[in-house]
C-alpha positions as CSV (number, residue, x, y, z in Angstrom):
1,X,14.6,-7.5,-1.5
2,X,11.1,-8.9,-1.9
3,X,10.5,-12.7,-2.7
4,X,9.3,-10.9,-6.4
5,X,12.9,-10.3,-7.2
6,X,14.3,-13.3,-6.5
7,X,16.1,-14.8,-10.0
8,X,13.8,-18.3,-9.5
9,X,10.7,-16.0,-9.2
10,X,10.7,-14.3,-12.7
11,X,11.0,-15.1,-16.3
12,X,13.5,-12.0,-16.8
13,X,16.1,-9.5,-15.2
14,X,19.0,-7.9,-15.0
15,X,21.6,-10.1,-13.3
16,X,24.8,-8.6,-12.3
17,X,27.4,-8.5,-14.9
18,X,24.6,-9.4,-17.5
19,X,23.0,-8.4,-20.3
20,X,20.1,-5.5,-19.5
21,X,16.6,-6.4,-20.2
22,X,13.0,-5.4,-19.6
23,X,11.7,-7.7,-16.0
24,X,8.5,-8.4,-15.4
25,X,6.5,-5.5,-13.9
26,X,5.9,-6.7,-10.3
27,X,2.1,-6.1,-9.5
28,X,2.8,-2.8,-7.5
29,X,4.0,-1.4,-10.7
30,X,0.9,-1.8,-12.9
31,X,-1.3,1.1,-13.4
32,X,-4.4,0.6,-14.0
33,X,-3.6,-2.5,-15.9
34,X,-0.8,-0.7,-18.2
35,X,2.6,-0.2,-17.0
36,X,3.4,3.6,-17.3
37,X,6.4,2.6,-19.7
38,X,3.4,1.3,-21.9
39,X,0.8,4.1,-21.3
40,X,3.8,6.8,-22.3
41,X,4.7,4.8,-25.2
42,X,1.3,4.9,-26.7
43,X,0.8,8.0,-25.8
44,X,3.9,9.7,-27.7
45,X,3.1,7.0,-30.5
46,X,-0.7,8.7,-30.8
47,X,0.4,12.2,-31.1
48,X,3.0,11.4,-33.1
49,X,0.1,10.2,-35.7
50,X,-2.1,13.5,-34.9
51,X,0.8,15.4,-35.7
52,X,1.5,13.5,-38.9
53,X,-2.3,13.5,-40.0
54,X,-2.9,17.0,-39.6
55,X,0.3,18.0,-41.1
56,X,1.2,19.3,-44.8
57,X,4.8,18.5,-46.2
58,X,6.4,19.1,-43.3
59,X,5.1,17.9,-39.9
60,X,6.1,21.6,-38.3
61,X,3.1,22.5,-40.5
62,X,0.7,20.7,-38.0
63,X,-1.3,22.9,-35.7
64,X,-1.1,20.4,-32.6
65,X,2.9,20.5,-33.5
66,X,3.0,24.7,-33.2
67,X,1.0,25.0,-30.5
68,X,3.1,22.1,-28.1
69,X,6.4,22.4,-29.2
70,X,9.4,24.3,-27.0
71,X,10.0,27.7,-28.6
72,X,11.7,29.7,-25.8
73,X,9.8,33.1,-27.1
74,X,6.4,31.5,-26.7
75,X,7.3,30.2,-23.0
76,X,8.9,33.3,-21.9
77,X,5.3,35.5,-22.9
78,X,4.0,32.7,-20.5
79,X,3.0,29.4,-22.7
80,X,4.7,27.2,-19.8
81,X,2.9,24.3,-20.7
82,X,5.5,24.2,-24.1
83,X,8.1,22.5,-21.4
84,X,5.9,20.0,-20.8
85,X,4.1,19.0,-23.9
86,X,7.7,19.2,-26.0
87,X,8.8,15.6,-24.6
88,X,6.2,13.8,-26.2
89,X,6.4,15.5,-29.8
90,X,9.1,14.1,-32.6
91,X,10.3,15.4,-35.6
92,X,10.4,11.8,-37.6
93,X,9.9,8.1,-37.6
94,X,13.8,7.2,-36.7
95,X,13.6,9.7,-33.9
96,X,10.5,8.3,-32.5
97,X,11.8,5.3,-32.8
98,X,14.8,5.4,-30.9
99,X,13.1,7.1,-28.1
100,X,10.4,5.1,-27.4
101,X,13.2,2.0,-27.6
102,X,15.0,3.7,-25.1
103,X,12.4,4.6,-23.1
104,X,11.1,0.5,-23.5
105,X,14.2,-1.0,-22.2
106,X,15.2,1.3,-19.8
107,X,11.9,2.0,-18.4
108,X,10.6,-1.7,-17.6
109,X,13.4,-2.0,-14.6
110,X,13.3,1.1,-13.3
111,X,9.5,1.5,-13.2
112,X,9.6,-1.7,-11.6
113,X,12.3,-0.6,-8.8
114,X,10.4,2.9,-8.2
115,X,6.6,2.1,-8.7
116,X,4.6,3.9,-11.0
117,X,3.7,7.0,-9.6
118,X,7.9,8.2,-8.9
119,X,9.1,6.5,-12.7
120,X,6.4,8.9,-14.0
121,X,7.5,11.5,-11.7
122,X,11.3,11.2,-12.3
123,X,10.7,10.6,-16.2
124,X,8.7,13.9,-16.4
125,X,10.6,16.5,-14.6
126,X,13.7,15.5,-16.2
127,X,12.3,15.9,-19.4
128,X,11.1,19.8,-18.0
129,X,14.8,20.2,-17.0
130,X,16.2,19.6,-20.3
131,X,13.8,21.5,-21.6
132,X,14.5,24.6,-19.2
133,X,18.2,24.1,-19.1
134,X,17.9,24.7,-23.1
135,X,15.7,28.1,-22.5
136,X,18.3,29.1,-20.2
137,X,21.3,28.9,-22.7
138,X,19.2,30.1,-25.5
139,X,18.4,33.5,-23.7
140,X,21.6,33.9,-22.2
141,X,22.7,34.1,-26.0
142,X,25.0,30.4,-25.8
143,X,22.7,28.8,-28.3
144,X,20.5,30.0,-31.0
145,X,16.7,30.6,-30.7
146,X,14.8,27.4,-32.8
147,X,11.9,25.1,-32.0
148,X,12.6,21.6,-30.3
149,X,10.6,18.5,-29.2
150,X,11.6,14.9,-28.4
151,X,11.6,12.9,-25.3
152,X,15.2,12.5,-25.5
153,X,15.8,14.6,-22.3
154,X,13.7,12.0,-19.9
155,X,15.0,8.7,-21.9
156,X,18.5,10.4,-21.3
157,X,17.3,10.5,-17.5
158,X,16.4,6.9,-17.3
159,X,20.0,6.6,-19.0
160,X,22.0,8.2,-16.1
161,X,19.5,6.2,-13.4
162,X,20.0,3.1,-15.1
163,X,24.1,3.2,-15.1
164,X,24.0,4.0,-11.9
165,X,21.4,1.0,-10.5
166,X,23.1,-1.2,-12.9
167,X,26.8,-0.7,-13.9
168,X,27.5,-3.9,-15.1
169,X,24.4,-4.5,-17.5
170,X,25.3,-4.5,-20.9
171,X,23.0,-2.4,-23.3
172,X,23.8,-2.5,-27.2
173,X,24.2,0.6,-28.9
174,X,22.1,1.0,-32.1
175,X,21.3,-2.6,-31.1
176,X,24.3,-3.7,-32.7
177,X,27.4,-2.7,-30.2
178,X,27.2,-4.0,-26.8
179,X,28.6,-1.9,-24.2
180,X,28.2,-1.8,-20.0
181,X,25.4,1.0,-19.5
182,X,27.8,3.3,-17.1
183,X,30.7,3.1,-19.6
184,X,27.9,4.6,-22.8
185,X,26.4,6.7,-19.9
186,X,29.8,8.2,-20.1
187,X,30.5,8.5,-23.4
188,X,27.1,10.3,-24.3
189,X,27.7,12.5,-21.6
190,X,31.3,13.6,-23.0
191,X,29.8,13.7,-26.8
192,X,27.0,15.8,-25.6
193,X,29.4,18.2,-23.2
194,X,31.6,18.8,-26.0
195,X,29.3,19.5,-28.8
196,X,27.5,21.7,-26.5
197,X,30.5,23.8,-26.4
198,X,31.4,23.2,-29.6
199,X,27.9,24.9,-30.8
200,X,27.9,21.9,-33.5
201,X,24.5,20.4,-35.3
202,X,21.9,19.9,-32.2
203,X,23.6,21.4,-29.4
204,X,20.3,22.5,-28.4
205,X,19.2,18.5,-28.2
206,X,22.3,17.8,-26.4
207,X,21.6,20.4,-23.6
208,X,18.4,19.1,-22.6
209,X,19.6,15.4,-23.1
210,X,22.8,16.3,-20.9
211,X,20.8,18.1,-18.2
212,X,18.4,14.6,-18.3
213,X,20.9,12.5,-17.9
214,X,22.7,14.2,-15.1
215,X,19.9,15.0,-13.2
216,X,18.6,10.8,-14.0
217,X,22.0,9.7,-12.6
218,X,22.1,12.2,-9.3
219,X,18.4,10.8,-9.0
220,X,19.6,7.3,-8.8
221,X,22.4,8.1,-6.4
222,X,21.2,10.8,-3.7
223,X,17.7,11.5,-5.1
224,X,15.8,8.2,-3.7
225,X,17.4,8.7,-0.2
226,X,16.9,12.5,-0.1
227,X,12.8,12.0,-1.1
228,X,12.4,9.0,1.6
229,X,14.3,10.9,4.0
230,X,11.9,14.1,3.2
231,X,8.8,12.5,3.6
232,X,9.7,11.1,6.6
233,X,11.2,14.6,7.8
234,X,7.6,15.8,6.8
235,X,5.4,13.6,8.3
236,X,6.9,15.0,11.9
237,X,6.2,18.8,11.0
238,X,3.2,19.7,13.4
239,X,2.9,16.7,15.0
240,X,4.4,15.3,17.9
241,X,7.0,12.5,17.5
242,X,7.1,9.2,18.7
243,X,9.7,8.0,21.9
244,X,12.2,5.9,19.8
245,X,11.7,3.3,22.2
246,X,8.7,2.9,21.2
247,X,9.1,2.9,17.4
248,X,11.8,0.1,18.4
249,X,9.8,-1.9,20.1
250,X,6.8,-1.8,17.7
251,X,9.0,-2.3,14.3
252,X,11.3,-5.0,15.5
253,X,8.5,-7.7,15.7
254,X,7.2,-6.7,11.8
255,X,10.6,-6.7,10.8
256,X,11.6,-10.1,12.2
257,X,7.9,-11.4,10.9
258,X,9.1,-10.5,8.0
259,X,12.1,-11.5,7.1
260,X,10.6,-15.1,8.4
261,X,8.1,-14.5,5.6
262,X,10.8,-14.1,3.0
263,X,12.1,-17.0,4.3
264,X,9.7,-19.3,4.0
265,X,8.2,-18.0,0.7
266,X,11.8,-18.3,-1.2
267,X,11.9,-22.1,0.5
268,X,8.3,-22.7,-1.4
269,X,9.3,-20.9,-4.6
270,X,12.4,-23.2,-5.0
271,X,10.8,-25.8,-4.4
272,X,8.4,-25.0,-7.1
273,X,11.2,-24.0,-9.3
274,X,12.8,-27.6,-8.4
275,X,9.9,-29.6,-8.9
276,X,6.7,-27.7,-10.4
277,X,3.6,-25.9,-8.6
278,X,2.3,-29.4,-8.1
279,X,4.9,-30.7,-5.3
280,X,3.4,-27.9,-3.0
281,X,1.3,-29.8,-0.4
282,X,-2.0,-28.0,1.3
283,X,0.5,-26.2,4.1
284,X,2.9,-25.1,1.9
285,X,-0.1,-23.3,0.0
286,X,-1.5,-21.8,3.3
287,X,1.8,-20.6,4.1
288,X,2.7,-19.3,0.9
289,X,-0.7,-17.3,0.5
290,X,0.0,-15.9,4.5
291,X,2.7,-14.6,3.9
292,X,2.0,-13.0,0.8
293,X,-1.0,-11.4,1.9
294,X,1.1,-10.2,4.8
295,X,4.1,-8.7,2.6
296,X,1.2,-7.0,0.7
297,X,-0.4,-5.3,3.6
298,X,2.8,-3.8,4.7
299,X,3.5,-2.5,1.7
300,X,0.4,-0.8,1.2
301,X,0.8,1.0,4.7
302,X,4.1,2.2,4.7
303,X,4.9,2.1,0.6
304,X,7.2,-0.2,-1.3
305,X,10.8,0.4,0.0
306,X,13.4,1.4,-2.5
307,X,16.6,-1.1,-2.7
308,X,19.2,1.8,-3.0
């Protein structure tokens, strides 16, 4: 755990047993000076507005809304972008709404745990899943054949990772009932499983938001481990491994450096917590910058580990 995380070095979190709320984005999570969570946001919130400008009584009417929504015929005669460019359509305000909440305070955490480039990639090809998992059941005759759109089926995802990072959080339901995440993680889950077989009012919704949040909680589980353990599987193919003795004998020093960095920096940050920025003295402020720059370095050659 990086000095960043520590509870004295940020304004917000999501202490154990506590209430869940958006952190701070560390400064490896910002983007191009936008956090993803913010860049999708606005981004669903502008077509959203295209849709509702260029639409007639009924925002189905709009052109941009007929040519990007999931119709299963249209994707099956090879308009495969459709999975893709469904999850940032809605069919209202209120459904808007609630998504882009969703996607707000879920979002902030785990973009901050995973970096920018894997939220992005974990939000999006959940939201494809749903979105395929619905085709499926529509063609194999399970559910009828309609249009759908919403981001439901990656917000779902972020669901399922976030019960399983964070158990104990509490999130309020319809911001009124407050609830710990894995226990509503649950009981969506069941709703959506048994309306699904029920055939009730949205069961094609709930497919695509079941299959995001199953596939958002195996993510948080097995998928993190699985990817590092990939990569690192991958960078081996066609080359020629290093003598583990070697890799020992290298890593052990930049390990031990530091975790006498963390050290040190969580000594200076309570003390700035304890007594303000201006009881640092000229070595604490060479040490503290050091280090830093030395954390920072790492990170940027071998990426920003994942606390699984």
């Amino acid at each position: 755990m990086g000095w960043q995380d520590r509870d004295y070095a940020s304004d917000y979190g999501t202490p154990r047993g506590g209430t869940f709320a958006p952190r701070i984005p560390a400064m490896g999570t910002i983007f191009r000076g936008r956090s993803i969570v913010t860049i999708l946001i606005a981004i669903n919130v502008v077509v959203y507005v295209l849709c509702v400008v260029s639409s007639g009584r009924s925002l189905i009417e709009s052109p941009l809304f007929q040519w990007t929504a999931l119709y299963a015929p249209a994707v099956m005669h090879g308009q495969i972008w459709r999975l893709l460019t469904a999850t940032y359509l809605h069919w209202d305000g209120w459904h808007i709404f609630m998504n882009m909440i969703g996607l707000h305070f879920l979002g902030r955490s785990l973009e901050r745990d995973w970096g920018p480039k894997r939220f992005l990639g974990v939000y999006t090809f959940a939201g494809i899943l749903g979105n395929v998992f619905y085709i499926v059941l529509s063609q194999m005759g399970w559910l009828p054949t309609g249009i759908a759109a919403g981001a439901s089926g990656s917000v779902l995802a972020l669901l399922g990772a976030a019960a399983v990072r964070y158990p104990h959080a509490t999130v309020y339901i319809y911001m009124l009932f407050p609830i710990k995440i894995r226990t509503a993680a649950a009981i969506f889950g069941g709703l959506y499983v048994l309306n699904l077989f029920k055939r009730g009012d949205n069961a094609g919704g709930d497919a695509c938001h079941l299959a995001g949040l199953l596939f958002g909680a195996w993510w948080a589980w097995r998928g993190d481990r699985w990817w590092t353990s990939s990569r690192r599987w991958g960078s081996n193919v066609g080359g020629i491994a290093q003598p583990q003795g070697r890799v020992r004998s290298w890593v052990t020093p930049r390990a031990k450096q530091r975790k006498e960095d963390q050290a040190a920096i969580n000594a200076i940050l309570k003390k700035v917590h304890e007594g303000g920025i201006h009881s640092l003295s000229e070595s604490d402020k060479r040490i503290l910058s050091e280090a830093t720059e030395r954390q920072r370095a790492q990170d940027a050659e071998f990426g920003r580990a994942d606390r699984l």
